[in-house]
PyMOL Python script that loads the backbone (N, CA, C, O; Angstrom):
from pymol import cmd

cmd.read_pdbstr("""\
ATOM      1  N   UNK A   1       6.245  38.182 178.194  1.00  0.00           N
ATOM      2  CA  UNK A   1       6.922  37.934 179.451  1.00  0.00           C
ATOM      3  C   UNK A   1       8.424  38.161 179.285  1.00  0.00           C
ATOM      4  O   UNK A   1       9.086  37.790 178.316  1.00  0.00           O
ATOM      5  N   UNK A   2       8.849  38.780 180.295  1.00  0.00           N
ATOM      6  CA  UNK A   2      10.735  39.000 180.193  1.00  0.00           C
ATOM      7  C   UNK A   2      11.203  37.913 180.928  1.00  0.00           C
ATOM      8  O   UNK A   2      10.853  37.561 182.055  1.00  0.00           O
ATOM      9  N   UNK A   3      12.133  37.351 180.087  1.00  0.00           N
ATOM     10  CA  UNK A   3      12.977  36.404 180.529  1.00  0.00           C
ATOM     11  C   UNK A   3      14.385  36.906 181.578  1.00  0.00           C
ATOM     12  O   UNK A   3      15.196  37.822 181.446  1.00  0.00           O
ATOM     13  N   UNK A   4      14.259  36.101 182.376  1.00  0.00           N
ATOM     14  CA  UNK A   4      15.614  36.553 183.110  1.00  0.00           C
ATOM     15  C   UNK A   4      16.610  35.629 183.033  1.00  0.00           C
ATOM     16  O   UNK A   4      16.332  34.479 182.693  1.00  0.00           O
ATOM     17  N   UNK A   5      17.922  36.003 183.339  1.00  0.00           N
ATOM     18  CA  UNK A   5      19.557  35.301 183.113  1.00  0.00           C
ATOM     19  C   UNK A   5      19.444  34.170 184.074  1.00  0.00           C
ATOM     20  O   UNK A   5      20.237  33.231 184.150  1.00  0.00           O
ATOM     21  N   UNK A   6      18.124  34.396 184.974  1.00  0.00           N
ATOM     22  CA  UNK A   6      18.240  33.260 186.203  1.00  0.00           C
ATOM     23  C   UNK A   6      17.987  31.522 185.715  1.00  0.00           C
ATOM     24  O   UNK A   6      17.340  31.497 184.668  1.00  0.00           O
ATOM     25  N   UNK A   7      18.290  30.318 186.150  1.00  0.00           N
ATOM     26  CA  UNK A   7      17.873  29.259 185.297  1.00  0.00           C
ATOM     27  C   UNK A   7      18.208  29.098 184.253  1.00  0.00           C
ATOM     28  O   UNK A   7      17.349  28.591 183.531  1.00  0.00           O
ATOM     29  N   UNK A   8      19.567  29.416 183.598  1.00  0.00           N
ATOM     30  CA  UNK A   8      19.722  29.029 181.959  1.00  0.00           C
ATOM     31  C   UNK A   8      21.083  27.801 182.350  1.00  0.00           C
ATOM     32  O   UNK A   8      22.201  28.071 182.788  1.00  0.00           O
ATOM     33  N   UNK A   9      20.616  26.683 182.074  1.00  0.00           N
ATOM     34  CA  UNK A   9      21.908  25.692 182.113  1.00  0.00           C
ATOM     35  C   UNK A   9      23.182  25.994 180.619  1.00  0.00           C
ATOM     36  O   UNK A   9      23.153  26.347 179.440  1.00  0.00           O
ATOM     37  N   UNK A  10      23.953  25.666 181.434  1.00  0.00           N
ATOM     38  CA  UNK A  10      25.282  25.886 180.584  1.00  0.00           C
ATOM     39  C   UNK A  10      24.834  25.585 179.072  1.00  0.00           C
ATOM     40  O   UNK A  10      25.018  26.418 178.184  1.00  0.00           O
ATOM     41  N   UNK A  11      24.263  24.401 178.852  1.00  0.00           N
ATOM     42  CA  UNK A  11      24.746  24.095 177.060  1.00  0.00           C
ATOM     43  C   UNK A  11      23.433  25.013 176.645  1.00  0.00           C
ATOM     44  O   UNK A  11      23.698  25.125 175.448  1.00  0.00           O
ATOM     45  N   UNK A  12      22.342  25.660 176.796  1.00  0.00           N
ATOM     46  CA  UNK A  12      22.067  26.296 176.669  1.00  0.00           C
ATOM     47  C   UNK A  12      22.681  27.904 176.320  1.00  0.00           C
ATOM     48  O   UNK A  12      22.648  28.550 175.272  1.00  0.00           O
ATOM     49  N   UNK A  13      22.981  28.079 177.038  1.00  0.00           N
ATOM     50  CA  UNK A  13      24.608  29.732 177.111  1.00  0.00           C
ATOM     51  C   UNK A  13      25.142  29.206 175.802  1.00  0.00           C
ATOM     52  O   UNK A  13      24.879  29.729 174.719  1.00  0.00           O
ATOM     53  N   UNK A  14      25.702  28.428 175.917  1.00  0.00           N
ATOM     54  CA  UNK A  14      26.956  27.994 175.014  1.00  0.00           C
ATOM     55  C   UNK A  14      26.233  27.953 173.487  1.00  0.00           C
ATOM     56  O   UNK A  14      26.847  28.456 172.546  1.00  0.00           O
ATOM     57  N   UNK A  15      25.074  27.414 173.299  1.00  0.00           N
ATOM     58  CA  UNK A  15      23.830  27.574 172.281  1.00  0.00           C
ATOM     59  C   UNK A  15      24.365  29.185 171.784  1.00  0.00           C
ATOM     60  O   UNK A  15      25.228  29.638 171.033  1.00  0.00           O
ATOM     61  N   UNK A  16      23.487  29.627 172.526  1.00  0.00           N
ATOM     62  CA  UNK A  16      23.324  31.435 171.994  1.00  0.00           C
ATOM     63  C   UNK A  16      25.171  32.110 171.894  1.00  0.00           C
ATOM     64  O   UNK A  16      25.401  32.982 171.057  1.00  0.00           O
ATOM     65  N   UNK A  17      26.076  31.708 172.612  1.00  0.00           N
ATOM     66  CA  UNK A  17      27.202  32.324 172.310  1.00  0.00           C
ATOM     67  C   UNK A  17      27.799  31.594 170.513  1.00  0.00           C
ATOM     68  O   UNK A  17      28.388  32.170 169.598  1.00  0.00           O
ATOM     69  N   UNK A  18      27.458  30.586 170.597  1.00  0.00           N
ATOM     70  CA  UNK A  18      27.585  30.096 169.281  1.00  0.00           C
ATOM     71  C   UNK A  18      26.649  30.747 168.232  1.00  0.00           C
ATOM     72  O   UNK A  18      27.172  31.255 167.240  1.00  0.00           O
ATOM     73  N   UNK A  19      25.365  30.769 168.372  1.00  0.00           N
ATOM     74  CA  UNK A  19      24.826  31.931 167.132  1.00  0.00           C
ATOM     75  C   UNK A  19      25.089  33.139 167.388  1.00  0.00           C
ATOM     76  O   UNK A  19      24.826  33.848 166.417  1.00  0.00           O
ATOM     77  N   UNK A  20      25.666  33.946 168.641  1.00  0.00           N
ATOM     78  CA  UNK A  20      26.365  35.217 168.152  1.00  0.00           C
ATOM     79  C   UNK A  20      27.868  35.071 167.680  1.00  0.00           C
ATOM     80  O   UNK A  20      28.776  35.902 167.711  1.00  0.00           O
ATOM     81  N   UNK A  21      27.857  33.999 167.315  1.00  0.00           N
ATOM     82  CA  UNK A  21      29.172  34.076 166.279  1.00  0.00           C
ATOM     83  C   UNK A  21      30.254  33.384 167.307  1.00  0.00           C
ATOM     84  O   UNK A  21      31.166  34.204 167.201  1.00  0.00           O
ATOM     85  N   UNK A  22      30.556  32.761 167.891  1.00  0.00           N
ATOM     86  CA  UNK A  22      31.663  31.841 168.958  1.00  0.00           C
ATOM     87  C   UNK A  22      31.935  30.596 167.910  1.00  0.00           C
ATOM     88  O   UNK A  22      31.107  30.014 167.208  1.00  0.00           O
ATOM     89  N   UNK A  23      33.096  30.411 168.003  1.00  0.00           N
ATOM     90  CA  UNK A  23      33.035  28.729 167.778  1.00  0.00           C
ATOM     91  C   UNK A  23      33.691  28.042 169.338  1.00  0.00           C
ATOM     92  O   UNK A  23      34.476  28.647 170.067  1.00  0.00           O
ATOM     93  N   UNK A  24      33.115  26.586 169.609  1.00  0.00           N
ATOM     94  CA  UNK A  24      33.445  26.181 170.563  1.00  0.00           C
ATOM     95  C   UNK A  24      34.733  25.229 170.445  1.00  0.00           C
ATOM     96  O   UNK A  24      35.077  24.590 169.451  1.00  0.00           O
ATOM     97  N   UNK A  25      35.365  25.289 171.706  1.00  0.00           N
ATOM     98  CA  UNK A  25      36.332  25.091 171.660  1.00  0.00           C
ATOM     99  C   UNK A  25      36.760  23.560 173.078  1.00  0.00           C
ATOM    100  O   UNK A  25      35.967  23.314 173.987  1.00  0.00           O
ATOM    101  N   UNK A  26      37.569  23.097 172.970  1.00  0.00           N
ATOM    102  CA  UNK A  26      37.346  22.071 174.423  1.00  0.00           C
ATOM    103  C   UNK A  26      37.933  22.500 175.472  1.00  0.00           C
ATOM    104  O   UNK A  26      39.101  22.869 175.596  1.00  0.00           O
ATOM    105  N   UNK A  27      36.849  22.431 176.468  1.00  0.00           N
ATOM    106  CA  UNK A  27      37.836  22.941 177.651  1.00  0.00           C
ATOM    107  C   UNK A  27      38.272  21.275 178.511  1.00  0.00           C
ATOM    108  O   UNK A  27      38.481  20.152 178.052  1.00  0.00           O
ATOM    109  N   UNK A  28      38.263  21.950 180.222  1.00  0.00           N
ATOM    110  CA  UNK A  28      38.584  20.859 180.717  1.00  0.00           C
ATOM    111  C   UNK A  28      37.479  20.451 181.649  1.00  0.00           C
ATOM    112  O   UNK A  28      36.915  21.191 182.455  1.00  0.00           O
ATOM    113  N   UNK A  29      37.177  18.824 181.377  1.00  0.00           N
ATOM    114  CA  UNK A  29      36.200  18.551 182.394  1.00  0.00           C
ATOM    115  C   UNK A  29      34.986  18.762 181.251  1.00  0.00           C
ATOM    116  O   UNK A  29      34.945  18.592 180.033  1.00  0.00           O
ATOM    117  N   UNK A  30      33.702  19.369 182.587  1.00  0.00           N
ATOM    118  CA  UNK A  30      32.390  19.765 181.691  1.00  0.00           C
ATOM    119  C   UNK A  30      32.431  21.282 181.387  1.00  0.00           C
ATOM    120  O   UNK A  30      31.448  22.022 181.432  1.00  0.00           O
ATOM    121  N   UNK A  31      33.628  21.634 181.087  1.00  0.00           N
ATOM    122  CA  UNK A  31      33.607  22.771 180.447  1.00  0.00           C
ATOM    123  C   UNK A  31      34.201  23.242 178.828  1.00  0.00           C
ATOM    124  O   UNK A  31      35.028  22.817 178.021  1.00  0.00           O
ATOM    125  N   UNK A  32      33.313  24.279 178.919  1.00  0.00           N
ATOM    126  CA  UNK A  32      33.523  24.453 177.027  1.00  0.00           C
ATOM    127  C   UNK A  32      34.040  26.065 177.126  1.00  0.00           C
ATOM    128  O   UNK A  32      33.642  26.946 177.889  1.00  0.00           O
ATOM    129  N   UNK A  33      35.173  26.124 175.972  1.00  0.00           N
ATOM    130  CA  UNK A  33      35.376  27.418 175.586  1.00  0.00           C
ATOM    131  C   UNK A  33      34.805  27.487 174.686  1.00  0.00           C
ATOM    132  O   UNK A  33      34.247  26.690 173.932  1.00  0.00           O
ATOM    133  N   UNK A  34      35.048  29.372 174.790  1.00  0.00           N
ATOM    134  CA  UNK A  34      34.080  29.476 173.223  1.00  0.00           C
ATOM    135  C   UNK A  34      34.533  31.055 172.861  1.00  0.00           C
ATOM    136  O   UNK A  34      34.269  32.061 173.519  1.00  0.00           O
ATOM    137  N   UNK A  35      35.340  30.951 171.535  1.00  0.00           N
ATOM    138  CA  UNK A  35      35.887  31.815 171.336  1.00  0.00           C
ATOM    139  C   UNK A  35      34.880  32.707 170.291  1.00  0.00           C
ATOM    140  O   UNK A  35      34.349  32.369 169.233  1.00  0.00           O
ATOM    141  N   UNK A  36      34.846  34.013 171.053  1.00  0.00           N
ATOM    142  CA  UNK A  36      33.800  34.803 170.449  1.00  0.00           C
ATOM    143  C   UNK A  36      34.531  35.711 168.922  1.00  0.00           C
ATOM    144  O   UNK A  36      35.526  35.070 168.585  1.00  0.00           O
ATOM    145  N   UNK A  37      34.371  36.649 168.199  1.00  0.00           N
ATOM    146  CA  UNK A  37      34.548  37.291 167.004  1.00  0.00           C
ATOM    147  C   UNK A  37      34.962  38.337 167.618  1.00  0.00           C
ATOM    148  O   UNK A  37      35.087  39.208 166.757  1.00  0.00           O
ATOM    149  N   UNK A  38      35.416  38.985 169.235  1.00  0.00           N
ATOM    150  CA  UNK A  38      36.042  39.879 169.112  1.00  0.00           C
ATOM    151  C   UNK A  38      37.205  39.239 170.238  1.00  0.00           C
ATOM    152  O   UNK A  38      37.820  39.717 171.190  1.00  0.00           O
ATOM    153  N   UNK A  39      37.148  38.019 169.636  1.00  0.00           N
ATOM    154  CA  UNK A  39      38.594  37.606 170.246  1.00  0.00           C
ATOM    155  C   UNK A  39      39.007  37.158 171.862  1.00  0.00           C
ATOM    156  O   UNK A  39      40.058  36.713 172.323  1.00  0.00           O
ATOM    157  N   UNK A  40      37.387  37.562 172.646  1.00  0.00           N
ATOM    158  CA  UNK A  40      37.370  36.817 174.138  1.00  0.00           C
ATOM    159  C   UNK A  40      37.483  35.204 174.030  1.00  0.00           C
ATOM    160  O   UNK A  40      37.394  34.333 173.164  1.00  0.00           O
ATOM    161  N   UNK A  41      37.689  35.301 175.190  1.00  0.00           N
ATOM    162  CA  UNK A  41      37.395  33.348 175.123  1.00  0.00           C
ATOM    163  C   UNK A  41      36.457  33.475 176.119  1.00  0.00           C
ATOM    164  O   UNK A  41      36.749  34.154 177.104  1.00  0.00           O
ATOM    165  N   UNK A  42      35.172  32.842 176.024  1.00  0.00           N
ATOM    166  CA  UNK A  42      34.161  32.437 177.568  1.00  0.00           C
ATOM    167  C   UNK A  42      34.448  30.968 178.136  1.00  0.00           C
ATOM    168  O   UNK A  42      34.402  29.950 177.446  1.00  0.00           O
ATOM    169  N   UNK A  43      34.640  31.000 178.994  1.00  0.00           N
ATOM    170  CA  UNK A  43      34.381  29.508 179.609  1.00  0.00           C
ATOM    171  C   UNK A  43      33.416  29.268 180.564  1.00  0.00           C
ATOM    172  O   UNK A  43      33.200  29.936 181.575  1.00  0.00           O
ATOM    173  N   UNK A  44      32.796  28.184 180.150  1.00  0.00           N
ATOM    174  CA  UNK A  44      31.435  27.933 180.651  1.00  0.00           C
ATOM    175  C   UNK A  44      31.063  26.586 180.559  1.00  0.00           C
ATOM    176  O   UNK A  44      30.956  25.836 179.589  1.00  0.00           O
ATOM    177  N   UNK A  45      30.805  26.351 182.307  1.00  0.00           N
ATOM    178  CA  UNK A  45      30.464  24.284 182.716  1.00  0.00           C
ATOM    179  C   UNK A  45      29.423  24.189 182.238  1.00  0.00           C
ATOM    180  O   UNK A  45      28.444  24.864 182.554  1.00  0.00           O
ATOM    181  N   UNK A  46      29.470  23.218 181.284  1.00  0.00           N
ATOM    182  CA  UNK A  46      28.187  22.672 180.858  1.00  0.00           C
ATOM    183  C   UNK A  46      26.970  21.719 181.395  1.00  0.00           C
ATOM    184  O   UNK A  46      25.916  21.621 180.766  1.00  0.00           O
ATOM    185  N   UNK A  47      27.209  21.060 182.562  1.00  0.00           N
ATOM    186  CA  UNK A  47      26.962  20.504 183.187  1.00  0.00           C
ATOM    187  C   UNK A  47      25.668  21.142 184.431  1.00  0.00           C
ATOM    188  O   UNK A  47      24.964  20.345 185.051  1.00  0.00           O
ATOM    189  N   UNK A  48      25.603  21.988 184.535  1.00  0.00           N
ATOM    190  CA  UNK A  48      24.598  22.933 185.436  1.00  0.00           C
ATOM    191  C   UNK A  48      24.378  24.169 185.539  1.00  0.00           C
ATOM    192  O   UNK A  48      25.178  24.995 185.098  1.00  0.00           O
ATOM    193  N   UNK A  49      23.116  24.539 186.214  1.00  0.00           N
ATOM    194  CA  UNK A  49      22.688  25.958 186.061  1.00  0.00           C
ATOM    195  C   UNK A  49      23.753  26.943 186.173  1.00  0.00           C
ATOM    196  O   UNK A  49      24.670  26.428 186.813  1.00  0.00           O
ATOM    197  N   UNK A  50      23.977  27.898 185.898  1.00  0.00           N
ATOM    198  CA  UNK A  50      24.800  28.885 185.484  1.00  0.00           C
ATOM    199  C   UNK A  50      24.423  29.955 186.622  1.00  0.00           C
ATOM    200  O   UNK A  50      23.260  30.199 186.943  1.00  0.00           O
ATOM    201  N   UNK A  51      25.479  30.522 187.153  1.00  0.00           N
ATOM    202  CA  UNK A  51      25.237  31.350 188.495  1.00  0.00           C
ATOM    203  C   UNK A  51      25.290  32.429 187.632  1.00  0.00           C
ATOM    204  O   UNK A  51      25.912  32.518 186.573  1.00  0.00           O
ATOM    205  N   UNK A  52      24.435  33.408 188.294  1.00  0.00           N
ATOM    206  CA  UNK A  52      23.667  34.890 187.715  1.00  0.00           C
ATOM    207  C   UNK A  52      25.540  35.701 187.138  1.00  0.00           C
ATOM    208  O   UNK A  52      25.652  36.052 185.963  1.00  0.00           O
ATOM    209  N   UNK A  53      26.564  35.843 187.957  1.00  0.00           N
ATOM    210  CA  UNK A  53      27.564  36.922 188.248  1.00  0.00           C
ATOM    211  C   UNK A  53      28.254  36.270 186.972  1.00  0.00           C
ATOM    212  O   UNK A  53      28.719  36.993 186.092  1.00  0.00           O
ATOM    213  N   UNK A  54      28.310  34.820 186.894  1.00  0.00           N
ATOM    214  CA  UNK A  54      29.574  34.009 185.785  1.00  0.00           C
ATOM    215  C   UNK A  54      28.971  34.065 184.433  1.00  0.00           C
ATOM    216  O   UNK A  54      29.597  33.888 183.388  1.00  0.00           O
ATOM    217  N   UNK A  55      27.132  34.445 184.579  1.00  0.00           N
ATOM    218  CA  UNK A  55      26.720  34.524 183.073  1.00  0.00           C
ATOM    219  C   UNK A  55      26.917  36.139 182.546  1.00  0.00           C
ATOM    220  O   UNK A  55      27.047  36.481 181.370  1.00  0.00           O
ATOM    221  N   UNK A  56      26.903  37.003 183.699  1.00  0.00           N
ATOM    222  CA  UNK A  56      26.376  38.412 183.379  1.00  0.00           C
ATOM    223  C   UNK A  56      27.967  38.809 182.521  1.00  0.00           C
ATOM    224  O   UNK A  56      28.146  39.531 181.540  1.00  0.00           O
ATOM    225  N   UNK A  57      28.976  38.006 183.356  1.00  0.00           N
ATOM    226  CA  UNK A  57      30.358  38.607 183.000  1.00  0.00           C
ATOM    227  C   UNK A  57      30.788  37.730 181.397  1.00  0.00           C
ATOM    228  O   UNK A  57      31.352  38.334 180.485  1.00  0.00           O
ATOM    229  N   UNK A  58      30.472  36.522 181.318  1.00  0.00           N
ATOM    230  CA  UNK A  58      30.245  35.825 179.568  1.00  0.00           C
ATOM    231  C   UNK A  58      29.680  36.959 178.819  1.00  0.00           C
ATOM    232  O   UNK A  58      30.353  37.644 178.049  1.00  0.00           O
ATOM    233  N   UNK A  59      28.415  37.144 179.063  1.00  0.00           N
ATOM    234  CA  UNK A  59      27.519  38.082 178.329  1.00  0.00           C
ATOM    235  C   UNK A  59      28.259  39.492 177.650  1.00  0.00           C
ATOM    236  O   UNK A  59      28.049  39.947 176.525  1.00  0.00           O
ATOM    237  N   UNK A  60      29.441  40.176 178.988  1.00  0.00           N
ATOM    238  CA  UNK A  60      29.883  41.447 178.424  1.00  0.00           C
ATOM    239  C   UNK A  60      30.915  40.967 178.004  1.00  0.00           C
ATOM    240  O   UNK A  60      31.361  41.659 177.089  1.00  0.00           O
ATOM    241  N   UNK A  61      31.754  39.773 178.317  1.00  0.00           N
ATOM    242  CA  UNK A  61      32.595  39.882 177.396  1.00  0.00           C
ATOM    243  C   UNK A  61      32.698  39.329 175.887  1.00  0.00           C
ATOM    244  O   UNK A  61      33.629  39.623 175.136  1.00  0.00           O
ATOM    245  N   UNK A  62      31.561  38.443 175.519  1.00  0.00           N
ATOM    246  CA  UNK A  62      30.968  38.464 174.364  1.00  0.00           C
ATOM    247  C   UNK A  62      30.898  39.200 173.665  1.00  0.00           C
ATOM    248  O   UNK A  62      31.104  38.960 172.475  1.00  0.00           O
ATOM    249  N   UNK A  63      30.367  41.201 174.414  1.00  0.00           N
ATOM    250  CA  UNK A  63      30.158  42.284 173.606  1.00  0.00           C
ATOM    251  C   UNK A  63      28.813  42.202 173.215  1.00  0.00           C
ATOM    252  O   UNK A  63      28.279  42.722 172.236  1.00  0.00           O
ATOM    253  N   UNK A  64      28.333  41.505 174.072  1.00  0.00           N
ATOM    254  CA  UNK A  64      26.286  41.383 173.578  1.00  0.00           C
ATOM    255  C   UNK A  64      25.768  42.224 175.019  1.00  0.00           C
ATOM    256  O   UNK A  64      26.239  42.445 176.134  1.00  0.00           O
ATOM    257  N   UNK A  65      24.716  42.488 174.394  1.00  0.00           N
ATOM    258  CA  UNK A  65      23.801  43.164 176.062  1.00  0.00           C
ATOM    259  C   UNK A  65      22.708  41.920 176.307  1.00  0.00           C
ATOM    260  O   UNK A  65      22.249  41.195 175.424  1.00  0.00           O
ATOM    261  N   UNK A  66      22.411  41.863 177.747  1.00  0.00           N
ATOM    262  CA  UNK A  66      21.530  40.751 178.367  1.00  0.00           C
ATOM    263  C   UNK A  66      20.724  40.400 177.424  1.00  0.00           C
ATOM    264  O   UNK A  66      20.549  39.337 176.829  1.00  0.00           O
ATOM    265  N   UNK A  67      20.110  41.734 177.342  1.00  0.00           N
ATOM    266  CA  UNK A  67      18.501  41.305 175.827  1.00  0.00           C
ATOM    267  C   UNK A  67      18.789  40.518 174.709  1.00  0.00           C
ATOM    268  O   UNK A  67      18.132  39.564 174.291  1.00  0.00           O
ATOM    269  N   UNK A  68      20.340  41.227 174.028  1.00  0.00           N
ATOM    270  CA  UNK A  68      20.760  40.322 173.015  1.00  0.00           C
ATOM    271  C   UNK A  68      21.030  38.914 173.134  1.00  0.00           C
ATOM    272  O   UNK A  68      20.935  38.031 172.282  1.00  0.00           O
ATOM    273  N   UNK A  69      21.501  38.839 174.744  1.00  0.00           N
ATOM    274  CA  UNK A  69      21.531  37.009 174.781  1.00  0.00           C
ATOM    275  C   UNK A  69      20.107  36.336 174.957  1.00  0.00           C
ATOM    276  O   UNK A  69      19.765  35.230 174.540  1.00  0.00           O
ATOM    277  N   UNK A  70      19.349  37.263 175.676  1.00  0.00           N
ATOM    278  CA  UNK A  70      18.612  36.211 176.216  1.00  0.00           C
ATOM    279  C   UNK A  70      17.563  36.005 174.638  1.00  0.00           C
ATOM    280  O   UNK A  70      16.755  35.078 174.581  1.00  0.00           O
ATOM    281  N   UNK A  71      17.728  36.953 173.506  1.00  0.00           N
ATOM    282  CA  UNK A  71      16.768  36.710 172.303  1.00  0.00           C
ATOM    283  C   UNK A  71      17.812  35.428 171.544  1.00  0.00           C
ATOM    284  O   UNK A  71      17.311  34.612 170.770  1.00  0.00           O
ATOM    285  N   UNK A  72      19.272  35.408 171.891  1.00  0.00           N
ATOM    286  CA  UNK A  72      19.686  34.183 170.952  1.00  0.00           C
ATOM    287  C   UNK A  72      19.456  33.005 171.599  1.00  0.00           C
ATOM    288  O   UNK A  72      19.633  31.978 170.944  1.00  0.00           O
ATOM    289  N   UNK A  73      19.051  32.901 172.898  1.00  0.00           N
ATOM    290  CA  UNK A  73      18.637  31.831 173.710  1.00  0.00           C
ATOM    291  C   UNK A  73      17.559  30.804 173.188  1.00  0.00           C
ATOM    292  O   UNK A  73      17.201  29.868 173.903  1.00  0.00           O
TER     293      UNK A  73
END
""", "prot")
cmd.dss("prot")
cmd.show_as("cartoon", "prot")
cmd.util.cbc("prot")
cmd.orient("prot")
């Protein structure tokens, strides 16, 4: 079955950006940075589902493709 980007809550995201190599960082509120290995920062509320447009744009600037996140998921 293919998984889709739809339904992934934040500390989940923040999970897989950390095994592609992020360390997390504190943001403000229920949000977490997370500074990736080519030097982006993602920020991402941890607190609830993750809207499709705010994960797709984490994802590229990570430098991962969808598939690659959704297998570190």
């Amino acid at each position: 079955m293919k998984r889709s980007l739809r339904g992934i809550k934040g500390r989940d995201a923040v999970k897989a950006f950390v095994r592609a190599g992020g360390k997390v960082r504190k943001g403000k509120g229920d949000h977490i940075n997370i500074k990736m290995p080519n030097g982006q920062l993602i920020t991402i509320p941890v607190s609830k589902e993750l809207k499709i447009g705010l994960l797709k744009n984490g994802i590229k600037r990570a430098g991962l493709t969808e598939e690659e996140f959704l297998k570190l998921l």
